[in-house]
VEXDRENGU-516599 format. One record per residue (C-alpha): x, y, z; residue number from 1; chain. Coordinates in Angstrom, 2 decimals. Layout:
X,Y,Z,NUM,A
...
END
This chain:
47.27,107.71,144.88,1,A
50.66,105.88,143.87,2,A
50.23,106.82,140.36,3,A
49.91,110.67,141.29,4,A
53.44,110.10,142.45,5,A
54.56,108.25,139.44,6,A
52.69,111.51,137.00,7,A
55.10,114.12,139.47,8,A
57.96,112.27,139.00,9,A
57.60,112.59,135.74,10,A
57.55,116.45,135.75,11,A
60.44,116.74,138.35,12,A
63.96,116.82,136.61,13,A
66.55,114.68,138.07,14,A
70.23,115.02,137.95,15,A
71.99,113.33,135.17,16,A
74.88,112.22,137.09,17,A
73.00,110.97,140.23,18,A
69.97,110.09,139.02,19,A
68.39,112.50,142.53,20,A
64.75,114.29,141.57,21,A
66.12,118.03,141.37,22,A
63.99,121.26,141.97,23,A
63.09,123.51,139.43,24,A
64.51,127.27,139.74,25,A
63.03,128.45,137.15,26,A
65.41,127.38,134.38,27,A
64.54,123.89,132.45,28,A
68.16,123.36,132.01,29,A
69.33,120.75,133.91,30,A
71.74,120.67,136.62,31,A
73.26,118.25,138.76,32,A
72.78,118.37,141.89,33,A
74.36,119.73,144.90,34,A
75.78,116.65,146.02,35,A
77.26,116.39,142.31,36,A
78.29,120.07,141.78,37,A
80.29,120.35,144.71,38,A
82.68,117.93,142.70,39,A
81.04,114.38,143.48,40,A
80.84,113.65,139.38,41,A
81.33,110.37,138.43,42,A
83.52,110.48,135.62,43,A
END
């Protein structure tokens, strides 16, 4: 059942200053995270 897991991470976006599995509202664009966009970018 582990590789279910590996096939839906694979489909879940993840923020590209975190690295965190994001949800998707909708829009394919992808955000950080809300840990990131309230200001916690690594720059």
């Amino acid at each position: 059942m582990e590789m279910d897991k590996d096939e839906d991470e694979n489909q879940v976006p993840h923020c590209p200053s975190c690295g965190a599995p994001l949800g998707v509202n909708g829009d394919m664009e992808i955000q950080p995270c809300q840990g990131c966009a309230d200001g916690n970018i690594p720059e």
